[in-house]
N, C-alpha and C positions, 0 to 999 in steps of 0.2 A: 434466613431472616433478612430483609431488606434493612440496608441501613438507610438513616434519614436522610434525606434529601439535602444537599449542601446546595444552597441557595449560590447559583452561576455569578460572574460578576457583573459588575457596574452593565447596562446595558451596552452591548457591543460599539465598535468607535463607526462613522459615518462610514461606508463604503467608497462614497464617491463615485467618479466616471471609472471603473478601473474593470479592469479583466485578467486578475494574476490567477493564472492553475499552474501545478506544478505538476504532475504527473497521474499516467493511467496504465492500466493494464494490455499488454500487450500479449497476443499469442499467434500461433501461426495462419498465414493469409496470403493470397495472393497479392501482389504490389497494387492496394487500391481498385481490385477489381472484385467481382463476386465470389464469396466462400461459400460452399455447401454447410446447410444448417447441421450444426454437431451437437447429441444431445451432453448438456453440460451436468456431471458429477458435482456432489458437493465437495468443495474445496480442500477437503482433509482426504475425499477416498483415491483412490489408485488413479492412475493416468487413465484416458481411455481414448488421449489425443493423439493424432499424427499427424505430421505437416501435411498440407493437401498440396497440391499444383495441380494446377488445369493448365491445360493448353486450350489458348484460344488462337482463331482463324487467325492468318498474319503476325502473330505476335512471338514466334517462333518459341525457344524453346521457353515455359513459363520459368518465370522469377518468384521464386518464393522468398517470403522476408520475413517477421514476425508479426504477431495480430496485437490487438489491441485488449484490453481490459475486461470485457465481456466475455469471453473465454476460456473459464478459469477454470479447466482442466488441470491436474497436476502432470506437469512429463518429468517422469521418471529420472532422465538424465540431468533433470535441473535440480533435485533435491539434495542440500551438501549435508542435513542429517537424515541418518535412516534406521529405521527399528535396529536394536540390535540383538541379533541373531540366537539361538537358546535362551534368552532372557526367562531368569528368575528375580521380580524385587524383592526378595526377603534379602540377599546377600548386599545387594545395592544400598538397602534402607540400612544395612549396618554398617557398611564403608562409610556412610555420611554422617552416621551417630559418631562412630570411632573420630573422623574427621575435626568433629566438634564437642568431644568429649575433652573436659578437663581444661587445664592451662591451653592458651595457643588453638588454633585454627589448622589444618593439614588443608592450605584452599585447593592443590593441583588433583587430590585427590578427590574432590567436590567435583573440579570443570571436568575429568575425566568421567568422570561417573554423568553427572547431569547433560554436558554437550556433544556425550554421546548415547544418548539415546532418543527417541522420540517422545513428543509431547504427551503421547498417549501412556507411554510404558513411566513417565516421570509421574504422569497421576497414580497410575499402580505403585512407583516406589511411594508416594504422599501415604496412598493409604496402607502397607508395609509399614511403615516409620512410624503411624500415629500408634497401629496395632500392638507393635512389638515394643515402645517405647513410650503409650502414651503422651506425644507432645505432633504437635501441630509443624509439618515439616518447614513449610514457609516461614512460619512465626520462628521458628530454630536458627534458620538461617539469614534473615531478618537479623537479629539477637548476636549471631557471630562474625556478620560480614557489616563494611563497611563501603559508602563510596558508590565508586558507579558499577566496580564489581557487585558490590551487593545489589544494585537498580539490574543489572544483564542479569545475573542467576534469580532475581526473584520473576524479572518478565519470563525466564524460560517456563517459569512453573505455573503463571494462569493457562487456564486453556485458550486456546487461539480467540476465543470471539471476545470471552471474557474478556480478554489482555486489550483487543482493541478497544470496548468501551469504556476499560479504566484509561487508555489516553484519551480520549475522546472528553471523559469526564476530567479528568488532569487538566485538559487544555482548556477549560471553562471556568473550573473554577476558583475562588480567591477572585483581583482585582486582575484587571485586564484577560485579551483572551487570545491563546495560540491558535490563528487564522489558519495557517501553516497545518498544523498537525488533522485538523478539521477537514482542509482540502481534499490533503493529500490520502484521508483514508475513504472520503467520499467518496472520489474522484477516481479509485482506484478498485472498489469491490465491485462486485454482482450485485443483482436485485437479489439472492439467495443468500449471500455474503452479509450483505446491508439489511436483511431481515433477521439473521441470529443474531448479529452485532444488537440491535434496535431491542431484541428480547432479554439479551444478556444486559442490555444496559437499565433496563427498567428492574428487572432481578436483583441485582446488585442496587442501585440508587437510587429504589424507589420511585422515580420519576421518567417520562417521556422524553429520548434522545430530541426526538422534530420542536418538541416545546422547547426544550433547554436550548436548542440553536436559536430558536425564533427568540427567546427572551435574552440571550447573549450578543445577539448580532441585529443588522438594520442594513435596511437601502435595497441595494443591488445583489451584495453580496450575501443577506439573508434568502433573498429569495431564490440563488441562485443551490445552496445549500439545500434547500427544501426541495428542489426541484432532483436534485442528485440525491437526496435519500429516499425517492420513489423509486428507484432504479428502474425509469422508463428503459434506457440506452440496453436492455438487454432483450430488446421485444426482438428478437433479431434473424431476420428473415434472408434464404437465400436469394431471395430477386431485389434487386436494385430496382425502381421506376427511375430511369434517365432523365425524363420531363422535372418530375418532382426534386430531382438533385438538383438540377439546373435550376430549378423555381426557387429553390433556398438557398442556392447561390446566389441569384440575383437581387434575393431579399435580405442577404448579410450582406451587399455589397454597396444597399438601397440602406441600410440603414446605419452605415457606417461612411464608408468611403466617399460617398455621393453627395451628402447632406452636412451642413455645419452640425456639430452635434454627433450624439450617437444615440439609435433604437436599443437602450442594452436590453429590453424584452424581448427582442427578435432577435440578439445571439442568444439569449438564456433558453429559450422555447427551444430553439432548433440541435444545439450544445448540447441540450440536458433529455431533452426525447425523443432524436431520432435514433436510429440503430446506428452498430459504430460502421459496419460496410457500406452502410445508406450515406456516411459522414465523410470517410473517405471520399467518395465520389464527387461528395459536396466540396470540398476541401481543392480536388483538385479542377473543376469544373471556376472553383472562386480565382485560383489563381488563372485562369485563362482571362476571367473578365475583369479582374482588376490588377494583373500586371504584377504582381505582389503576393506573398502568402499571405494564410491564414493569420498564422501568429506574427507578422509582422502588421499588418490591421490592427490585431488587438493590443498589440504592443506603445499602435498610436490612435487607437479610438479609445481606450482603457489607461486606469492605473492602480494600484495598491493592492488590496486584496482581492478584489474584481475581474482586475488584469491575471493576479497568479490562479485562478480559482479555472478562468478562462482557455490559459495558457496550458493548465497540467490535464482538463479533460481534452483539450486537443492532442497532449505530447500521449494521453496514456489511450486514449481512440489509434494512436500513428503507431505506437510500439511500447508497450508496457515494462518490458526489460532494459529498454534507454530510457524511462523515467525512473525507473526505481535506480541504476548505473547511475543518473547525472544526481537524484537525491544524496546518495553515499558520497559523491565526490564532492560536493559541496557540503558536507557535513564536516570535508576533514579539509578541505582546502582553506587557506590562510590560515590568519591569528586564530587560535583556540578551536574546541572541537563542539561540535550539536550533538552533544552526545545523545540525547533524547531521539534526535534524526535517528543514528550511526546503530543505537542500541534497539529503537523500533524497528527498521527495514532490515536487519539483519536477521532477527528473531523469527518476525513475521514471515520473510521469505527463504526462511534456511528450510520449510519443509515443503517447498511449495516449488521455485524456480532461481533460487540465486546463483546455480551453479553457470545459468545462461544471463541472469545479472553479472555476474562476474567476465563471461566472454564479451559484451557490449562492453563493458568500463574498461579491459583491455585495450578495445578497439578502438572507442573513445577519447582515451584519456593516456592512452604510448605506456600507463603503468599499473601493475595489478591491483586487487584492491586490496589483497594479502600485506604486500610491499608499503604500503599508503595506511594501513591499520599499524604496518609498525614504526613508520617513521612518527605518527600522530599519538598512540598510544604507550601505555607502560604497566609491566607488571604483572597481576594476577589478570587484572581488567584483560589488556593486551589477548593474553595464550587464551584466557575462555574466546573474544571476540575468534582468532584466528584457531581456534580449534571447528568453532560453527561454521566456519567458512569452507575452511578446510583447500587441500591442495591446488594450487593455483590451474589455469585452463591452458 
């Protein structure tokens, strides 16, 4: 049964001249040059990706690197939770009744049970729990946990699409609105991905994900939103046209660099529809013409929400496991932790790639993300966070 519509907040704040994105999906690709088209699974089934390398004429031996956000194949070796193995939820759904049976909570024997197993066997133990005990497993756990422990074990337990459009919905609504959280999931799925998300969200909320943006938000950065939950960017073809990269190169270079002012409808059109290999091209073709990156352009033709919106579908087109990496590190980097950051990319990507999230933050950032969960974290919160992560790279 849809619940009622929770009217979004105040209408969104002016976007202004600005180009902020914060991150995208990355997967394997040749360094900016043409990928063979891979037919893409949906997001929850088995891997069915491999790195590719070409060898092209002169270019000796190829350089493979990571792909960008369109590609969202799961590989195997990037997943840090995974079914587990003879699974029966009857035993499971009673470890967690006992857990929270009576005086006192047993929380270690919750994160064992819950962040060890997949999202799919957690709904088997939900309907286990409700059967043999009559009660609603999230509502139980809800009831006996507190904290931001209790926000990490209840995100474990929607299912993946769900769980995105209750942040999605979180971050709308009440008064003001998290720009941030909107971006970054936008900016970051498939057109297949951004479709269940869109279905699961009208299901639950009774209402249109694309209406509640457009009536949350304005300017630049509304439209820019709109344009990334078509998920053009995955129309995505093994030919490059060279002419037409160069032509959009010199049309982001015409509308930014060249002229007082900036064309933000000619970065949003070119950002938000072309394919992400067609974008590389573009990307590197701009810095030959104007001496400069991409993201140092939008850094100063751009600012605010506009700028980060801008910025994260360029980092998640270039490499989608260094956006999700520099997300987690600034979740925990300085004063106080984002936990909402820290507790969504962790969730989202523990069934998916974080185990290669995890080798970029290494590489990154000189520290693991294990080591940095615990210097920022405490407690039950802490061991479930480094249980889903699991053993360092």
């Amino acid at each position: 049964m849809p619940k009622a519509r929770q009217s979004p907040g105040a209408r969104g704040r002016q976007a202004g001249v600005a180009l902020p994105w914060a991150g995208l999906h990355p997967h394997t690709q040749v360094s900016g040059l043409l990928t063979p088209q891979l037919q893409e699974p949906d997001v929850w089934s088995p891997s069915r990706g491999q790195p590719v390398s070409l060898h092209l004429p002169g270019k000796g031996a190829p350089e493979v690197k990571e792909m960008a956000w369109w590609k969202s194949w799961i590989e195997q070796e990037g997943v840090t939770v995974k079914s587990s193995s003879h699974f029966n939820p009857d035993p499971d759904a009673e470890t967690l009744y006992k857990a929270m049976k009576g005086i006192g909570t047993n929380e270690q024997a919750i994160i064992d049970v819950l962040t060890k197993r997949s999202n799919t066997q957690r709904q088997q133990i939900a309907k286990s729990f409700k059967a043999q005990f009559g009660k609603d497993l999230t509502e139980t756990l809800k009831s006996e946990l507190s904290g931001k422990f209790e926000r990490l074990i209840v995100a474990l337990m929607y299912p993946p699409y769900r769980y995105e459009a209750k942040e999605l919905h979180d971050a709308m609504k009440g008064l003001g609105t998290k720009e941030g959280v909107i971006i970054e999931i936008l900016a970051s799925r498939t057109k297949n991905q951004l479709r269940e998300i869109m279905k699961a969200y009208e299901e639950d909320y009774g209402s249109s994900l694309e209406e509640d943006i457009q009536a949350d938000t304005s300017g630049y950065l509304e439209r820019i939103l709109v344009c990334l939950l078509q998920g053009s960017r995955d129309d995505v073809s093994s030919f490059v046209d060279p002419g037409l990269a160069l032509q959009d190169a010199q049309d982001l270079y015409a509308a930014g660099e060249k002229i007082r002012g900036t064309d933000e409808m000619k970065f949003i059109t070119i950002l938000c529809t072309r394919s992400a290999t067609h974008l590389l091209r573009v990307f590197e073709e701009y810095e030959k013409i104007a001496n400069k990156s991409i993201e140092d352009s939008i850094k100063s033709e751009t600012h605010g929400s506009l700028e980060e919106a801008m910025l994260t579908v360029v980092k998640c087109t270039q490499n989608l496991h260094s956006y999700f990496a520099e997300r987690l590190y600034y979740a925990m980097k300085g004063a106080g932790t984002r936990d909402g950051t820290l507790i969504r990319n962790i969730v989202s990507r523990s069934e998916i790639d974080l185990n290669l999230i995890k080798c970029h933050f290494k590489k990154m950032y000189g520290k693991t993300l294990s080591s940095m969960i615990m210097e920022d974290t405490s407690g039950d919160y802490k061991n479930a966070l480094l249980s889903l992560v699991g053993s360092d790279p």
